[in-house]
Backbone as CSV, one residue per row, in Angstrom:
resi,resn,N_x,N_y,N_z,CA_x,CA_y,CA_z,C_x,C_y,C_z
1,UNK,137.926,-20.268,52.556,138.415,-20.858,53.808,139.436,-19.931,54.450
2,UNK,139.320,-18.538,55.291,139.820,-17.812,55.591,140.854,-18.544,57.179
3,UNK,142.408,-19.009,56.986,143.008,-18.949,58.585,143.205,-18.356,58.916
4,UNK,143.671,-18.367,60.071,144.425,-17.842,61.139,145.515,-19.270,61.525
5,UNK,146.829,-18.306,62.091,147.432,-19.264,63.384,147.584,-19.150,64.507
6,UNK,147.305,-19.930,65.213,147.641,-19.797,66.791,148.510,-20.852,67.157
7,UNK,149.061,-20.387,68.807,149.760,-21.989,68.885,148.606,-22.564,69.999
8,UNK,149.391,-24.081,69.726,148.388,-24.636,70.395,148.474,-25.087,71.813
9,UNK,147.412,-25.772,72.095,146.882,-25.196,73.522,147.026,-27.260,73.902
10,UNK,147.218,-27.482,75.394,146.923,-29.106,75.230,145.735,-29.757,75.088
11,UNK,144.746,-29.249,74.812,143.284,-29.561,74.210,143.496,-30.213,72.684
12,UNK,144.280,-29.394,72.124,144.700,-29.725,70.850,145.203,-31.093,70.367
13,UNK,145.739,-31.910,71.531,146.298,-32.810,70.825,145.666,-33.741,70.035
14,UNK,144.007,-33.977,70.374,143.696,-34.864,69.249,143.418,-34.790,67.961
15,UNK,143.489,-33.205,67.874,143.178,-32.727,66.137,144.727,-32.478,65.857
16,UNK,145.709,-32.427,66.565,147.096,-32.824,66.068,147.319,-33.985,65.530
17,UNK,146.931,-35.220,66.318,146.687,-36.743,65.721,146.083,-37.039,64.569
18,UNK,145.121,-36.405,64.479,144.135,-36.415,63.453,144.450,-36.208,61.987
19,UNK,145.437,-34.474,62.288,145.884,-34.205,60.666,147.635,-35.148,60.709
20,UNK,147.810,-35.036,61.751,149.436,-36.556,61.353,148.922,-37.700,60.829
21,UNK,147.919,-38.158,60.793,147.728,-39.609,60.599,146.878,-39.454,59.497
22,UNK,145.896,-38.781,58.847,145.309,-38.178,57.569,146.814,-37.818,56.793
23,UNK,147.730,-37.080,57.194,148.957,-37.223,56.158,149.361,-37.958,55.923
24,UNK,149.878,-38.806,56.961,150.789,-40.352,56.762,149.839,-40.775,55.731
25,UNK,148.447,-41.211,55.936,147.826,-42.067,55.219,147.919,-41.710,54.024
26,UNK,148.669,-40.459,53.256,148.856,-39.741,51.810,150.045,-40.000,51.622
27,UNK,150.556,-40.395,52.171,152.097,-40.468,52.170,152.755,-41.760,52.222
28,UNK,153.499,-42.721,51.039,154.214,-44.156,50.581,155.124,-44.178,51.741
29,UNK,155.992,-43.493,52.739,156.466,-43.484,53.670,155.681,-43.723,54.695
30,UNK,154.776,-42.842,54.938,153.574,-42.520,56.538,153.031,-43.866,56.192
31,UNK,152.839,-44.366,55.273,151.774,-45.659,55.401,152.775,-46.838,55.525
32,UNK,153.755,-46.991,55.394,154.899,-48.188,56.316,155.004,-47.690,57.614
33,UNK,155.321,-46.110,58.138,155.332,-46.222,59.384,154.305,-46.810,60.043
34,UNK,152.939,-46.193,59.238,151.679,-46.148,60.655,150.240,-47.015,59.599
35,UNK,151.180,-47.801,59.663,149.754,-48.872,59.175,148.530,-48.694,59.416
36,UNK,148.452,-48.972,60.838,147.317,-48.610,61.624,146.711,-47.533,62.342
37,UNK,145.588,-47.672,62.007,145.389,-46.215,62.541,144.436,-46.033,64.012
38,UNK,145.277,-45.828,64.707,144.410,-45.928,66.791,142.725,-45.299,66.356
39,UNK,141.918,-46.005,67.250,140.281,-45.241,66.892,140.684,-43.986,67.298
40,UNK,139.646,-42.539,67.039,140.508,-41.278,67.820,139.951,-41.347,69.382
41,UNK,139.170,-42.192,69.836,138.667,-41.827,71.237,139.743,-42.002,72.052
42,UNK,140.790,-42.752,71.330,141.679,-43.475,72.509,142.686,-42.286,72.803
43,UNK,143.514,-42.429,73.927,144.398,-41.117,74.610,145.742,-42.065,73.741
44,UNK,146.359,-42.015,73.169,147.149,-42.657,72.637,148.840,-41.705,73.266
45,UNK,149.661,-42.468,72.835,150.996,-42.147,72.933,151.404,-40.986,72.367
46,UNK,150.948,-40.831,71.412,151.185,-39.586,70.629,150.721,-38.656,71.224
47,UNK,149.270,-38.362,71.550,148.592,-37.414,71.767,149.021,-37.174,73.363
48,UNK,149.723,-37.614,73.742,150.465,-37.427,75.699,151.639,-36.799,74.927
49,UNK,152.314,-37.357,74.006,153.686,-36.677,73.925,153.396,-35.481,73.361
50,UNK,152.378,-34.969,72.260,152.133,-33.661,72.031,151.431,-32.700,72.963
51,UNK,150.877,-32.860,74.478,150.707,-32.538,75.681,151.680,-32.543,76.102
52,UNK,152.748,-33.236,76.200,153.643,-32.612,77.116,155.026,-31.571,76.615
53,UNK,154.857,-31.570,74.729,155.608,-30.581,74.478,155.095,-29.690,74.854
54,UNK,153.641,-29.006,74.941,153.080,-27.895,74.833,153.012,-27.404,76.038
55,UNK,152.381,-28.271,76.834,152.924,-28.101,78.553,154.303,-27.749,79.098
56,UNK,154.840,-28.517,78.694,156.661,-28.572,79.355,157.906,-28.016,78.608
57,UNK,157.890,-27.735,77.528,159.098,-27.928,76.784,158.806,-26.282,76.435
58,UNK,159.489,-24.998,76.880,159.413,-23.455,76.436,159.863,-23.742,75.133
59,UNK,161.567,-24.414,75.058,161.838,-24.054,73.467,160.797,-24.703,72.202
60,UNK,159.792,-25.698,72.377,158.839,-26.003,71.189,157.852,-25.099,70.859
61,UNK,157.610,-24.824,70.206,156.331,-23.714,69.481,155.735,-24.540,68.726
62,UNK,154.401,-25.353,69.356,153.235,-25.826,68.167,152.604,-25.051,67.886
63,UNK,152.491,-24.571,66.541,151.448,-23.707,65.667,150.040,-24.254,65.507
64,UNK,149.299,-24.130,64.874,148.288,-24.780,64.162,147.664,-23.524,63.388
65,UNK,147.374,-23.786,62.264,146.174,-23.078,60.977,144.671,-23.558,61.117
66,UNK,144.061,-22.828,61.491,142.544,-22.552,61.761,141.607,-22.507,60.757
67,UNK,141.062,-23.170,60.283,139.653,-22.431,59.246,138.580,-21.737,60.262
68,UNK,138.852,-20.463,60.214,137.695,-19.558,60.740,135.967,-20.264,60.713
69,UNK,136.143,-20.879,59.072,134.807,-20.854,59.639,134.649,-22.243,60.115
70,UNK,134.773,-23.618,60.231,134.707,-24.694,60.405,135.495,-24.541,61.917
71,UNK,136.278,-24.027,62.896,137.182,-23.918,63.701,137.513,-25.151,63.635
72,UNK,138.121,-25.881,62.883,138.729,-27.193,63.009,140.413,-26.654,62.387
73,UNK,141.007,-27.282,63.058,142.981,-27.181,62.786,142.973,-28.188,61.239
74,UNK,143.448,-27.428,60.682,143.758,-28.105,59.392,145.034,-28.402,58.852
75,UNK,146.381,-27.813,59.789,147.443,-28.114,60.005,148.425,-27.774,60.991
76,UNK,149.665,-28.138,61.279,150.533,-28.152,62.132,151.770,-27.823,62.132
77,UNK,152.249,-27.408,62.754,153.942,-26.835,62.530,154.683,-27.007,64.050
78,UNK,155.489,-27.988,64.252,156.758,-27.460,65.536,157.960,-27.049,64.837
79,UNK,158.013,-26.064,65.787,159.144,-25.570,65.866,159.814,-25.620,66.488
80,UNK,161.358,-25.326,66.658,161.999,-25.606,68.057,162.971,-24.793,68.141
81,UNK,163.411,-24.236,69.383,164.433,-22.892,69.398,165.735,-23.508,70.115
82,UNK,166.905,-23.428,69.388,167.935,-23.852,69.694,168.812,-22.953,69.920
83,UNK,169.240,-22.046,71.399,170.142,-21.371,71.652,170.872,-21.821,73.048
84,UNK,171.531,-23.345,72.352,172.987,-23.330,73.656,173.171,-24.932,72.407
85,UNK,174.149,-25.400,72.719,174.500,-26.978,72.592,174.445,-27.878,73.262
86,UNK,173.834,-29.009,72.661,173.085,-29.733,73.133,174.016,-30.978,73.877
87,UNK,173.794,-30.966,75.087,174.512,-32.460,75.812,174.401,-33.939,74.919
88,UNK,175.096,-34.898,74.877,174.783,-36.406,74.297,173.666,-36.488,75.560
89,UNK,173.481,-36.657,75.989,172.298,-36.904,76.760,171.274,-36.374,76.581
90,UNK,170.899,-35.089,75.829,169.945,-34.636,75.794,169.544,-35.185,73.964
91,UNK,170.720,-35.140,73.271,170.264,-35.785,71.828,170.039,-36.762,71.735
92,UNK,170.286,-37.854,73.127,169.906,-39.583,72.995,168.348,-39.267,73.671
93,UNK,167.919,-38.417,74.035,166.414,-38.384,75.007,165.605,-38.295,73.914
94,UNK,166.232,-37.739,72.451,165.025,-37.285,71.697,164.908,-38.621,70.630
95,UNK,165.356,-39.364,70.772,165.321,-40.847,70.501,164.526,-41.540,70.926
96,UNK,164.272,-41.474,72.383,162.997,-42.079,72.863,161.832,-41.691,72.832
97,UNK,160.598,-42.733,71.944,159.523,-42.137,71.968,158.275,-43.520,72.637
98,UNK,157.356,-43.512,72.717,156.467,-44.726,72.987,155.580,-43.941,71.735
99,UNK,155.249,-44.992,70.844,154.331,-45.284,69.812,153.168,-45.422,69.689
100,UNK,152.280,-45.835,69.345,150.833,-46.009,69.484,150.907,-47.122,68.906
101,UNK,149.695,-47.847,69.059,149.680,-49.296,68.930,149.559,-49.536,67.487
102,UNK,149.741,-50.593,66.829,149.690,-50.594,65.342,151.054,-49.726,64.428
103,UNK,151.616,-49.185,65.351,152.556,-48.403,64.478,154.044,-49.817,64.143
104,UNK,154.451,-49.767,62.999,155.291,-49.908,62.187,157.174,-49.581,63.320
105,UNK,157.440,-50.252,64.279,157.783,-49.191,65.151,159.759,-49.440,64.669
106,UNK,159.673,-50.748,63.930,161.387,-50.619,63.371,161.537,-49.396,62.281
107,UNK,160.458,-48.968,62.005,160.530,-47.770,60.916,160.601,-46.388,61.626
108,UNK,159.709,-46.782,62.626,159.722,-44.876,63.177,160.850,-45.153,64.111
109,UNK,161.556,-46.170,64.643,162.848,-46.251,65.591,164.142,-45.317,64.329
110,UNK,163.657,-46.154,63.117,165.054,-46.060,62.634,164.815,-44.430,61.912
111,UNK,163.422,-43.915,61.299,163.700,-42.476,61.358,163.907,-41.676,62.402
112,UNK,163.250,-41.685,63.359,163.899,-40.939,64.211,165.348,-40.959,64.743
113,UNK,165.909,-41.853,64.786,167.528,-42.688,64.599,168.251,-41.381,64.252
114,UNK,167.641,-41.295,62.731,168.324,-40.729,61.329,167.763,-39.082,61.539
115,UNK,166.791,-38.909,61.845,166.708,-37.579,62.095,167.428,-36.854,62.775
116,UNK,167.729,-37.784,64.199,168.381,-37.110,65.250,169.564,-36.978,65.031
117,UNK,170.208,-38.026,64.094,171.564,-38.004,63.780,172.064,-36.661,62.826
118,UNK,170.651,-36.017,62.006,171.141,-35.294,61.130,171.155,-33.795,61.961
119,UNK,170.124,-34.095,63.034,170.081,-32.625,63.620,171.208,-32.304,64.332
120,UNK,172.029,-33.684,64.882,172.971,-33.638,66.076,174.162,-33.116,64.894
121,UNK,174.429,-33.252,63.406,175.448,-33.087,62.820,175.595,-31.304,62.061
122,UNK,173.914,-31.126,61.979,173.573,-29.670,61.763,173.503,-28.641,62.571
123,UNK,172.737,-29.176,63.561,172.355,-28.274,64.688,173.313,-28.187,65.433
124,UNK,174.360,-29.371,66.066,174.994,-29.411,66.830,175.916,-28.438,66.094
125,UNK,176.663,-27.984,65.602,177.562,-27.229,65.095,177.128,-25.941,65.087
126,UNK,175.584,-25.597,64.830,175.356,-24.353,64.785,174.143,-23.971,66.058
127,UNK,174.210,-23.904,67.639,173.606,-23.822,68.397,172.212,-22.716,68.278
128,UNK,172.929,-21.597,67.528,171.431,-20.744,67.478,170.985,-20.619,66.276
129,UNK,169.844,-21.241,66.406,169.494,-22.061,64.949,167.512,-22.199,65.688
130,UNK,166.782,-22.232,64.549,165.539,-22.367,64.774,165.179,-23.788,63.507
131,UNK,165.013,-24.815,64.859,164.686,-26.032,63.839,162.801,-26.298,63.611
132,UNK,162.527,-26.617,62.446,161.516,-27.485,62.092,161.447,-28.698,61.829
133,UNK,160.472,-29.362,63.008,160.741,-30.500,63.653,159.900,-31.294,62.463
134,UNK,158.677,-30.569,61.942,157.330,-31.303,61.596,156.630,-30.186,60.778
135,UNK,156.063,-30.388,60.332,154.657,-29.606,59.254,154.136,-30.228,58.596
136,UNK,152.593,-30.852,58.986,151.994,-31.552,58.225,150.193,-30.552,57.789
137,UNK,149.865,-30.442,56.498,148.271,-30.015,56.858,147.774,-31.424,56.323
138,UNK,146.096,-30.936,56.860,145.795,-32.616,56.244,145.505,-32.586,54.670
139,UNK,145.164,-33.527,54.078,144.639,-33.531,53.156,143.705,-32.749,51.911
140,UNK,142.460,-32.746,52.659,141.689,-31.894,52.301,141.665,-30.536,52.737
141,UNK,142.865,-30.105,52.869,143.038,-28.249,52.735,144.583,-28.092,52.374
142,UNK,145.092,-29.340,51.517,146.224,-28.923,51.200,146.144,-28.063,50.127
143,UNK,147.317,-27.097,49.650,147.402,-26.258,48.337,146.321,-25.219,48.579
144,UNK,145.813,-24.612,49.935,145.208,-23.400,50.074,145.883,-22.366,51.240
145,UNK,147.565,-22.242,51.353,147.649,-21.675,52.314,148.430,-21.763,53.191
146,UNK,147.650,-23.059,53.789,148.415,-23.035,55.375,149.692,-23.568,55.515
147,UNK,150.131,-24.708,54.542,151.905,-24.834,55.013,152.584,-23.749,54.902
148,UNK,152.458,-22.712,54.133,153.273,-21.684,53.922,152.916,-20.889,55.003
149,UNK,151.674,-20.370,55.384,151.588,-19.815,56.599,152.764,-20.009,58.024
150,UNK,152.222,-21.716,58.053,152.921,-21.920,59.088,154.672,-22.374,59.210
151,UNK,155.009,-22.126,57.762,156.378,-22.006,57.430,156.990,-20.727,57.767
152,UNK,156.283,-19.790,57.434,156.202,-18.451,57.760,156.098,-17.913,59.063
153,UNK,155.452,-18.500,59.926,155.561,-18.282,61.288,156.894,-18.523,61.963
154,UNK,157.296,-19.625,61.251,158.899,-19.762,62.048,160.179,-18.740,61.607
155,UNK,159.796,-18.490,60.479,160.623,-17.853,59.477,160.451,-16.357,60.322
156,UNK,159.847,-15.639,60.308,159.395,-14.648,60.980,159.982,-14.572,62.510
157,UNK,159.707,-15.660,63.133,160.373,-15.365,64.398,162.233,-15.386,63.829
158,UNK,162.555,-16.252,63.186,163.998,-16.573,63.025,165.011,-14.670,62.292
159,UNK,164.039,-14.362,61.522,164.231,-13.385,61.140,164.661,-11.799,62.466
160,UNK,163.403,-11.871,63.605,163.801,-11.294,64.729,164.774,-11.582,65.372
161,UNK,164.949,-12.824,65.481,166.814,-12.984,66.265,167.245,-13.189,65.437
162,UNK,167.281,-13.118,64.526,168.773,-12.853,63.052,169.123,-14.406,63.773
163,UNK,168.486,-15.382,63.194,169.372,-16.487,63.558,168.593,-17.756,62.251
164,UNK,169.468,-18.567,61.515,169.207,-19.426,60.499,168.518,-20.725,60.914
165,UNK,167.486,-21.093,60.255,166.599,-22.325,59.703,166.846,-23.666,59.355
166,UNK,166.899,-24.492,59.925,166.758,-26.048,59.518,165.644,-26.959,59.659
167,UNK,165.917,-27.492,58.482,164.688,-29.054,58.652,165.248,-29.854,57.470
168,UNK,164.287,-30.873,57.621,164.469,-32.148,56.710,162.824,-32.308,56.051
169,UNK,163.534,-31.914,55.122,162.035,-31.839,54.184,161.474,-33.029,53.274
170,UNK,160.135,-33.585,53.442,159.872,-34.744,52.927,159.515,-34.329,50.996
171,UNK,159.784,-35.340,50.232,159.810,-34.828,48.585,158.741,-34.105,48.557
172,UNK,157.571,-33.937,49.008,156.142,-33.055,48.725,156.332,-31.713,49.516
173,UNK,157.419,-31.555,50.791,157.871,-30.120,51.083,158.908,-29.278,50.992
174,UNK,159.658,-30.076,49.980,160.951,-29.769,49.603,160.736,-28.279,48.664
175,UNK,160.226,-28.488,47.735,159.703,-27.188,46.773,159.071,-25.730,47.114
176,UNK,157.893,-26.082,48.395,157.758,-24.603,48.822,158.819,-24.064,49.663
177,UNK,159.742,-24.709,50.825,160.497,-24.068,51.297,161.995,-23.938,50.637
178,UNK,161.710,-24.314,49.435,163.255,-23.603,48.076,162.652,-22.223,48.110
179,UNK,161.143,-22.077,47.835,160.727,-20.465,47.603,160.816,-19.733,48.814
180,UNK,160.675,-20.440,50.186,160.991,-19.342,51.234,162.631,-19.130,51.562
181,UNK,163.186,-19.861,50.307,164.259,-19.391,50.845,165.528,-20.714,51.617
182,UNK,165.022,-21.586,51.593,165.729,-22.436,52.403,166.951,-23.297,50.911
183,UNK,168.150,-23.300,51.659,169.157,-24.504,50.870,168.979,-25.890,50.592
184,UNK,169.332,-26.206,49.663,169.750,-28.012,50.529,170.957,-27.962,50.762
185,UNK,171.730,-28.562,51.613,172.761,-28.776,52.348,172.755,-30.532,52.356
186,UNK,172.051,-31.286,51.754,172.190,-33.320,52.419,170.977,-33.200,51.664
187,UNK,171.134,-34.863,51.818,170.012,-35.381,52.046,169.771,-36.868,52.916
188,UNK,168.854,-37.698,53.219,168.611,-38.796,54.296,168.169,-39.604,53.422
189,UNK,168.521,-40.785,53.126,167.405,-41.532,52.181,167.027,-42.530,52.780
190,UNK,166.388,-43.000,52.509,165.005,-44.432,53.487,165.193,-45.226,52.151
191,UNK,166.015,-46.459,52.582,165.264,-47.351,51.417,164.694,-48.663,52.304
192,UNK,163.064,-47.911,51.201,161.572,-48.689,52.372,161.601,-50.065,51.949
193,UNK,162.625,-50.807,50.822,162.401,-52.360,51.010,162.823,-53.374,52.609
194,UNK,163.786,-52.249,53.008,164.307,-52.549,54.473,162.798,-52.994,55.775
195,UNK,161.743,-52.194,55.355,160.555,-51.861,56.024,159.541,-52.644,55.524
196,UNK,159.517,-53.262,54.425,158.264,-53.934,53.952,157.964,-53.100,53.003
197,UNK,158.453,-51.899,52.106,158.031,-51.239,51.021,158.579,-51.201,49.942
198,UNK,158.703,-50.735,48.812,159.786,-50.570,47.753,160.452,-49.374,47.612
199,UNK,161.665,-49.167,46.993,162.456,-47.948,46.743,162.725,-47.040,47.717
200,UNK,162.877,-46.102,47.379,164.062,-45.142,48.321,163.231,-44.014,48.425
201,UNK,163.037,-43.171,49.791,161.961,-42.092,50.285,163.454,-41.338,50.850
202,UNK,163.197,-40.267,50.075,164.445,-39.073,50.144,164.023,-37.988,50.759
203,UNK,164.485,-37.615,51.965,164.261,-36.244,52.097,165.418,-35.211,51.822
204,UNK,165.122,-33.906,52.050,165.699,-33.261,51.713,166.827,-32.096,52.854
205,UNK,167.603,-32.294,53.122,168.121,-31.180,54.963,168.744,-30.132,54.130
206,UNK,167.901,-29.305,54.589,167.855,-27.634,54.192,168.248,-26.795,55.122
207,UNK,168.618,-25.630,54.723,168.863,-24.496,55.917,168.683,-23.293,54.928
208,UNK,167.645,-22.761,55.742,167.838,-21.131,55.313,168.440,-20.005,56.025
209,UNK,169.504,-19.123,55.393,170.186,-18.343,56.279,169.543,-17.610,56.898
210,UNK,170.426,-16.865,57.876,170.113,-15.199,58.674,169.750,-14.681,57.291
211,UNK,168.644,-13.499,57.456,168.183,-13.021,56.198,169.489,-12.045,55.854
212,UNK,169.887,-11.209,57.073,171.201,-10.318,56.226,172.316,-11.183,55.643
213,UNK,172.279,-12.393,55.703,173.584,-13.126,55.098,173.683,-13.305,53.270
């Protein structure tokens, strides 16, 4: 299964949907958020908001990993380029999202809540900074490749502006990006009995330095 990455194009958004919601469905977290899963014909909420990062937003970089021979996207990566500080107005905008129907939405209110809170306490302090928003592959091409690829794509640009790495890594991506290099610095914990689930879903907030540091 030979990839490639490219970024993506707004055609893309429904095979973006496709491998997010094939992960969730692998995932004791993703399956309290997104119970349900939209048929794919439908133009859903999601798939407008990943059109209009790709359209509108310069600082996001959606990646995607290619199987050459199948040309189907088998995973995903945003990235996001952070060089100024961010207004309260602009960190309360990334709070608002519209959902897709069936979604779990006191769960994805309150992670995104918690995400934003951790980026506004990380990021906000360190303005030139290259965040990872997301990286999901689907299922059936995990452990051949492509998260690291497309871990690597960001890493690579961050490396050209000598400028350091953040994300919040879920327990199944916490381990490859210790090998590229990334810290833990926190962590966020979810406890999913709050949600209708059991126990506590930990992620992990990492940063990897400027490489000369």
């Amino acid at each position: 299964m030979p990839l490639i990455l490219q970024e993506c194009v707004e055609e893309d958004a429904d095979q973006i949907a496709e491998v997010l919601y094939a992960a969730f469905a692998e995932d004791v977290w993703g399956r309290i958020m997104f119970p349900q899963r939209p048929p794919p014909d439908v133009d859903t909420p999601t798939k407008r908001h990943y059109r209009r990062l790709i359209s509108s937003e310069p600082s996001v970089f959606l990646v995607k990993a290619v199987d050459t021979e199948t040309h189907q996207m088998v995973g995903v990566a945003r990235w996001e380029l952070n060089l100024k500080t961010k207004s309260d107005a602009e960190w309360d905008a990334k709070m608002a999202r519209e959902w897709d129907e069936g979604t779990n939405t006191t769960a994805t209110d309150f992670l995104i809540a918690s995400v934003v809170e951790k980026d506004r306490e990380f990021m906000g302090a360190t303005p030139h900074l290259l965040g990872l928003g997301l990286l999901y592959v689907h299922p059936d091409h995990q452990r051949k490749g492509a998260g690291r690829m497309l871990a690597e794509w960001g890493l690579d640009m961050a490396d050209k502006k000598a400028i350091p790495c953040w994300l919040q890594a879920t327990p199944q991506g916490a381990g490859l990006y210790r090998k590229l290099g990334f810290e833990d610095v926190g962590n966020m914990d979810i406890d999913m009995s709050n949600f209708g689930g059991k126990g506590v879903y930990r992620y992990v907030c990492m940063i990897r330095p400027t490489k000369d540091s």
